[in-house]
Phi, psi and omega in degrees: 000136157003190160245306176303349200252286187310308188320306180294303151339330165268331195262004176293305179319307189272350176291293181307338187271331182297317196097358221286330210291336202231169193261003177275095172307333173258075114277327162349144190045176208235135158272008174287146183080033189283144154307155159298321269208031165246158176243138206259146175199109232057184162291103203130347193204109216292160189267141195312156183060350157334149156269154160237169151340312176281318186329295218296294179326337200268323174292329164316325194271304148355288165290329157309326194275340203273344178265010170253010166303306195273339135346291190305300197299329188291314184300334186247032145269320166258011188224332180280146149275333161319082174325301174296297115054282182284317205267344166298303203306312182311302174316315191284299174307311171306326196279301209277306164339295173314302185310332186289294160350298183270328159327304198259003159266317170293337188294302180333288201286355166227050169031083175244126174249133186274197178295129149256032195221162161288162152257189213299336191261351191279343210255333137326303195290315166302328174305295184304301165321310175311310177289359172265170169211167175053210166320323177304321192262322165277316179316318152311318177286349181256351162272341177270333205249001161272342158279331166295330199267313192300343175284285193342309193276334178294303154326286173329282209305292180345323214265286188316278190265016181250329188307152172252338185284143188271326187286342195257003202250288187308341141347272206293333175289319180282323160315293217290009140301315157310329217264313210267013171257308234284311202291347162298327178310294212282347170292335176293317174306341197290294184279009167249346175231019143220220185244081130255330183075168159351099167218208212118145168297337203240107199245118151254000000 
C-alpha cells in the first residue's frame, strides 16, 4: 500500500474511533477503562469529558514523548552538520513545543498531570546521542526520531479509540496526521543522507 493510501486509512480510522467523523457529539468516549473515581451523570454513564485510565496514561506518555522529541531536537541543532538535519530538527522543536502547549491545556482543564521527563528508554537514547559526532550521530538520530514518531503513531491511534475525554481523543486524531508527515519527512532525510534508506511502517 502507498504511503499516502495507508496514511490516510489510518489516520481516517482514528478520526472515526475518535467520533470527530459524526455529528453526535455523545459517541464521543469510551467507557471502558473507568476510574473507581469517575463520576456517573445519570449513574451507570460517565459524566461528559471525564478521563478515564488510557486518558491519563496517554497524557504521560505523550508528554513525555514530547519532551524528549524537544531534547532530541535541541541535541541536533547543536551536533548535526547537516543543513537538512538542522532544519527538520529546527521543525520538530516547534512542532512538538506547540504540541505540548496544547497537551498540558487540556490535562489542566480535566487535572491530569503530564510527564516533566522523557522516559526512562528516551533518556538512554539521548544519553547515546550526546556520545556521537558526525556522521554517526545523524544517522542515529534520525533513527531515533523514525522509532519515535512510529510510538507516537501507535500512541495516537490507541488514545482516539480507547480514551474517554473528547478533547484528548480529538487531539489525538488530529496530532497523527502531523505525526505521520513528520515520519515521511524522516524517511526521506533517511534516504538521502545516509545508505539505510527507506524503512519504516510507510513504504511507496
Amino acid at each position: 500500500m502507498k504511503a499516502s493510501a495507508y496514511r490516510a486509512c489510518i489516520a481516517a480510522s482514528a478520526l472515526a474511533l475518535a467520533g470527530v467523523c459524526t455529528p453526535a457529539a455523545a459517541q464521543l468516549g469510551n467507557p471502558a477503562g473507568w476510574a473507581p473515581t469517575t463520576m456517573n451523570d445519570p449513574p451507570g454513564k460517565p459524566a461528559p469529558m471525564r478521563t478515564n485510565v488510557q486518558d491519563e496514561l496517554f497524557v504521560q506518555l505523550a508528554s513525555a514523548g514530547d519532551r524528549f522529541e524537544v531534547q532530541a531536537s535541541e541535541l541536533a541543532l547543536k551536533k548535526s552538520g547537516s543543513d537538512g538535519i538542522k532544519e527538520f530538527a529546527q521543525r520538530m522543536k516547534d512542532a512538538h513545543t506547540d504540541s505540548s502547549a496544547k497537551l498540558a491545556s487540556i490535562a489542566e482543564s480535566v487535572k491530569v498531570p503530564i510527564s516533566k521527563y522523557a522516559a526512562p528508554d528516551d533518556q538512554a537514547t539521548l544519553q547515546r546521542l550526546q556520545s556521537l559526532d558526525g556522521e554517526s550521530f545523524d544517522a542515529a538520530w534520525l533513527q531515533a526520531q523514525l522509532v519515535a514518531h512510529q510510538k507516537a503513531a501507535q500512541l495516537l491511534i490507541w488514545q482516539a479509540g480507547q480514551g474517554q475525554n473528547g478533547d484528548l481523543q480529538r487531539y489525538a486524531s488530529a496530532t497523527l496526521v502531523d505525526v505521520w508527515a513528520h515520519m515521511e519527512a524522516v524517511q526521506r532525510l533517511l534516504a538521502e543522507q545516509t545508505t539505510v534508506g527507506r524503512q519504516g511502517l510507510a513504504t511507496r
